[in-house]
N, C-alpha and C positions, 0 to 999 in steps of 0.2 A: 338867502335860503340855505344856505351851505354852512354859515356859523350857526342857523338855529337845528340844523341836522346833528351839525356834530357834540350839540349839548344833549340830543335825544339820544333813548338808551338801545345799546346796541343798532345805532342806524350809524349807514356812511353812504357820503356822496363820491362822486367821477366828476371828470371834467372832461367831457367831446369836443370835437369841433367841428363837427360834421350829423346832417342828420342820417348819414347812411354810417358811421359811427353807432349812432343812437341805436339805429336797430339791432347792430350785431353786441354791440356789449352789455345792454338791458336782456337780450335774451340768455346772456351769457351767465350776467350775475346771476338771475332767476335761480339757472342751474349751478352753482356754485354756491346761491343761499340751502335748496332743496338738500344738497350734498353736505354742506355743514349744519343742519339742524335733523338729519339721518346720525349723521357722526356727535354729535351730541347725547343723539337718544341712546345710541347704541353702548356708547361710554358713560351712561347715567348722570350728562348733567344738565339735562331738563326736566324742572320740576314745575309741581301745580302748585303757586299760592293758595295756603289755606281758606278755606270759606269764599273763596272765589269757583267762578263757573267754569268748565272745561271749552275755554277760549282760547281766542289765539292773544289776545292782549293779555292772561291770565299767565301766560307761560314765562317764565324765570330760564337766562343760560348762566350757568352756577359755572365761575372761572371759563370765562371767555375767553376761546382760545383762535386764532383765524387758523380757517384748515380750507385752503386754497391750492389744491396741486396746480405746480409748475408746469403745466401742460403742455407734450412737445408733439406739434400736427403728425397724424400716424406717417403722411407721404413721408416727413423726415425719417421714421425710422425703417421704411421700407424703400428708400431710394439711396443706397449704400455701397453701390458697386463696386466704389474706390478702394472703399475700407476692408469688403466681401472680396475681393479679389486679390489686394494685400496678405489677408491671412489666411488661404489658400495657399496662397503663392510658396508662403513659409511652409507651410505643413507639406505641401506635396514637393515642394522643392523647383518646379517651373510653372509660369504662367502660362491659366486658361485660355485658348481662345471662344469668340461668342462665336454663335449661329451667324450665320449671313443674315442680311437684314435685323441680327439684333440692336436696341440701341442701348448704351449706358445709361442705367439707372440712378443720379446722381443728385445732391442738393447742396448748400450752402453747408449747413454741418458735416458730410461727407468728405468734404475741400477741405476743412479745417482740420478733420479728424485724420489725414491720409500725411498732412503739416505734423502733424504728433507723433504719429506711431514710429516714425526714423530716431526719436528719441526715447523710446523704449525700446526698441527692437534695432538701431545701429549705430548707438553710441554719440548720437548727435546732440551735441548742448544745445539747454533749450532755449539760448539765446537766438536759436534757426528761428523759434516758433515764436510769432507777432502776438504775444499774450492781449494786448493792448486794443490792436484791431478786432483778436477773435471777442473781447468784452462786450466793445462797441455793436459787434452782430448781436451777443447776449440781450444788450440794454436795449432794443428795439422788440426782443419776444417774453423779459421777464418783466412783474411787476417792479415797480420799484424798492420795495422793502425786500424782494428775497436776493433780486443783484446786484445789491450793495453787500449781502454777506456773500454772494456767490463771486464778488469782486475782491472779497479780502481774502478767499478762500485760495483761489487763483493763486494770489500773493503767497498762499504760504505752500501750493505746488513749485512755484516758481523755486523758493528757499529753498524747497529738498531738492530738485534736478540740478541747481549750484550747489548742492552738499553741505551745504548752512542748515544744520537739525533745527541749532537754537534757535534762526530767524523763525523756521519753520513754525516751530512752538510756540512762537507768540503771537502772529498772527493765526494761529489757529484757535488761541484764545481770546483774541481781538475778535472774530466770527463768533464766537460761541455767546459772548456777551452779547453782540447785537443781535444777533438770532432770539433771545431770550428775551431781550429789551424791546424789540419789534415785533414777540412774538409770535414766532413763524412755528410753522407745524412742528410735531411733537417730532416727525421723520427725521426733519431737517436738522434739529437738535439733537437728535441721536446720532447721526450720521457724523456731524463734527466731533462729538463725544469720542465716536471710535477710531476716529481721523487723529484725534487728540491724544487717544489712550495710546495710537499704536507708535506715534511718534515721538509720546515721553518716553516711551522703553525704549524707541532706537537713543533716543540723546542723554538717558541714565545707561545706557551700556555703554556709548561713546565716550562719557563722563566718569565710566566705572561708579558709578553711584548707584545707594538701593534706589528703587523703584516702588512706589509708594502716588498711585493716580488717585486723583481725587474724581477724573474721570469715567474710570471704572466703577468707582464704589455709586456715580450717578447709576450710571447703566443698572450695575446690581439691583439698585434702591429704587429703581423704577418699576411703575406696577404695570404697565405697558410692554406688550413686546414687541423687538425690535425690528422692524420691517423695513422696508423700502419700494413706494410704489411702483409699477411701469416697471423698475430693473427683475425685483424677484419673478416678476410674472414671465418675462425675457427667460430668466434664468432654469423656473420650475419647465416651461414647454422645452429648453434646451435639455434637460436633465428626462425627462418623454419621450422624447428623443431618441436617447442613448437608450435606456429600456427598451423600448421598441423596438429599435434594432439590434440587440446583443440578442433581447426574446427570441428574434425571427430568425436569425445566425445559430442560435442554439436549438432551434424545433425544426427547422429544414431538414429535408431529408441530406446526406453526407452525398447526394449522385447530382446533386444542386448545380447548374453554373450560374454567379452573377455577371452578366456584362453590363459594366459600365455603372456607375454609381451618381446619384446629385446630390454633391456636398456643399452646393450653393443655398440652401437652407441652414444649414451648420455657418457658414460663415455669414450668411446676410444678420442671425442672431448674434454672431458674435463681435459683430460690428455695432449692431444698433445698444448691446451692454456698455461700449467703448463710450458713442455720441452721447450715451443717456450719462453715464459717469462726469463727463467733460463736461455737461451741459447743467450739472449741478455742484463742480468743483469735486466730487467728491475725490480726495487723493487715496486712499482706501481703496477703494472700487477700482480707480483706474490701475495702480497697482496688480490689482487683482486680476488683467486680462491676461497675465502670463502664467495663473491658474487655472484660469478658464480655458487658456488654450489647452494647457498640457492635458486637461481633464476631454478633449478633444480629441487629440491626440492619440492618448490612449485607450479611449474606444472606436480608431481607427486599427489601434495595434493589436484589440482585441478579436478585429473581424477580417482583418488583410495580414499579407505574410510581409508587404512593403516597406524595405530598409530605412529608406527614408524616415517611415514613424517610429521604427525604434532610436534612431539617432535624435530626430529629436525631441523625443519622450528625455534618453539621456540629458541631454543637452540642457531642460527644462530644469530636472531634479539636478545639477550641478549649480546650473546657475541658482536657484535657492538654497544652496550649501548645504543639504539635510545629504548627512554621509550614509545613513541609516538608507534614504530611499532609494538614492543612487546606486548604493550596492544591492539592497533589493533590485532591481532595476538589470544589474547584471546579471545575478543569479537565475531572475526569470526570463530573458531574454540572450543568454549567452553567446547568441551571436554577433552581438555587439561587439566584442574586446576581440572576437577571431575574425573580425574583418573590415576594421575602422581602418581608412586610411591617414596617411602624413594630412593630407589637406583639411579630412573631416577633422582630427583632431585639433588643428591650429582652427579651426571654425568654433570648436567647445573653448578654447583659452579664450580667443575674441568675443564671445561671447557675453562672458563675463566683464567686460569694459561697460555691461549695459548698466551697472550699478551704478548710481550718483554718489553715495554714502561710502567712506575708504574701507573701514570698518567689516563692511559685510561684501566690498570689491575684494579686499584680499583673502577672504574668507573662502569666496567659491573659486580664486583663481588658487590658493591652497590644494583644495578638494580638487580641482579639475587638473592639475599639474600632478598629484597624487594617482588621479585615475589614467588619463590619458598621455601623461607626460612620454612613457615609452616607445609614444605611436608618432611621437614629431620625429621631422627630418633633424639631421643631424645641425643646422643652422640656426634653427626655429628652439630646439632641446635646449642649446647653450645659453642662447639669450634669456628664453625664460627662466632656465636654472639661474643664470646670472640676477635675474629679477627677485625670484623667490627667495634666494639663499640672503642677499642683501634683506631682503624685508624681516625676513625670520633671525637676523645677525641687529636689525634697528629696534625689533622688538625685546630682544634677550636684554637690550644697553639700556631700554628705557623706563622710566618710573612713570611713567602715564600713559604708555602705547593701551589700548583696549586688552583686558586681561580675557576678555570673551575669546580672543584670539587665539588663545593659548590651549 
């Protein structure tokens, strides 16, 4: 039955092994076919055979595409407490306690995800984190066709946190081929594209070479725009958010008191963008939570007078080397620079250890030695002078050091 299925047009079979299987994934596909011949119509490529009757056997899917989202159970993205309270923990600077009788809200991606973030956020190689096992969780909730590319993907997260661009780059066009060759939604192929685009620029600036993506010109040449299911929806209510309360902040009468604030909606979203990223390889996206935070951040520093978010609003724009926002950054905020301490400011140089790429590591320790250098104790000042003046004395010598450096 299943070889004469797969010679019919547009039909495919499953294999159960259970009849209480049967019932959950027959209901399933149902809705999955409904959702892919909606997405068909809506993209124009269902057509009516001519001279034929307006049937369901009548109907043509013109460039057959599977459009199956990776579906992650809502409880996962709302049982995040690890992750919610992590990035809190950052922004306010001390951990929340719960309610009496609260309990942790927590799941199997939340445990994995709480494994990660010490490697963006404390400089821990990602050899800490069991790429392998967290797969193995993957390959029991994805199809098979998308965790084979979401496994090579992995592979080439893994090469950028060892600071290997080039390995990076090739398995991230090792994904890109099977994704195309298996494929997979039009998201999913876009998503590598930009994974791909951003990571040949880091490895032609490392290379000092032009930059010329065949990746990009895809993007461009696509008639399609670029979205991302489940994240941007995350992301649009995160940014509603911030409106909503900058609006209320700005129309309150000025005789206002707020006590007390719930920031556990800001981070429960900012956790479940982290899981959704992870949980489709995407290296882009996960990147991107230390934009997502700062953009957090400062619309906490919008609405509170708290030291804390001004330092690490700083701390954010340093560590992304942009000298331009950093000193923006001071100018609006100038009480930054009249009352950083020795500790905080050795907090901004460490900070900067968060970069796997050397390239763009001594790029914001540059910039952060630059801004804050005057504010270290006098033990902390020499060694890093000693560090900077050395890197800047290796680059003047060398014929290949990154000329972006300069």
């Amino acid at each position: 039955m299943e070889q004469s299925l797969m010679g019919a047009h547009f039909a495919k079979s499953k294999t159960v092994h259970s009849f209480s299987e049967l019932s959950q994934d027959s209901a399933k596909a149902l809705i999955d076919d409904i959702v892919a011949v909606f997405h068909y119509y809506c993209t124009g490529r269902i057509v009516l055979n001519s001279g034929e009757t307006d049937e369901i056997q009548a109907v043509d899917v013109v460039g057959t595409e599977k459009y199956q989202l990776p579906t992650i159970p809502k409880s996962t993205l709302k049982n995040v407490d690890k992750c919610k309270d992590y990035f809190l923990k950052f922004v306010l600077g001390y951990s929340r306690d719960r309610y009496l009788g609260e309990d942790e809200k927590t799941s199997e991606f939340d445990d994995w995800a709480i494994q990660f973030l010490p490697i963006l956020f404390e400089g821990k190689s990602i050899k800490h984190f069991n790429v392998a096992m967290y797969l193995g969780t993957l390959k029991s909730q994805q199809d098979d066709g998308h965790y084979q590319v979401v496994q090579i993907r992995w592979q080439a997260i893994q090469a950028y946190f060892s600071g290997d661009i080039e390995k990076c780059v090739g398995h991230l066009e090792t994904a890109l081929s099977l994704a195309k060759e298996t494929k997979q939604p039009t998201w999913v192929i876009k998503d590598i594209l930009v994974d791909l685009r951003n990571q040949y620029w880091t490895y032609c600036t490392a290379k000092n070479q032009f930059y010329d993506s065949t990746a990009q010109k895809e993007l461009t040449e696509s008639e399609e725009e670029l979205y991302y299911p489940i994240l941007d929806r995350i992301h649009e209510s995160l940014h509603e958010k911030y409106i909503e309360g900058l609006y209320k902040k700005k129309t309150e009468s000025p005789y206002s008191v707020t006590i007390g604030n719930n920031l556990d909606q800001y981070g429960q979203m900012l956790a479940s963008s982290l899981i959704v990223s992870m949980y489709n390889g995407s290296l882009t996206h996960n990147l991107l939570i230390y934009e997502k935070l700062r953009n957090f951040i400062f619309y906490l520093s919008c609405k509170f007078d708290d030291w804390i978010f001004r330092l690490n609003l700083y701390k954010l724009a340093i560590f992304a080397g942009k000298e331009k926002e950093s000193k923006g950054i001071q100018n609006t905020y100038p009480e930054i620079l009249n009352q950083l301490t020795a500790a905080e400011a050795e907090s901004i140089m460490a900070f900067c250890q968060n970069h796997p790429i050397k390239y763009k590591k001594l790029t914001s320790q540059l910039l952060a030695f630059g801004s804050v250098g005057d504010f270290l104790n006098d033990k902390s000042y020499k060694s890093c002078e000693k560090y900077i003046i050395g890197k800047i004395k290796s680059w003047l010598n060398s014929d290949t050091d990154v000329v972006a450096i300069g």
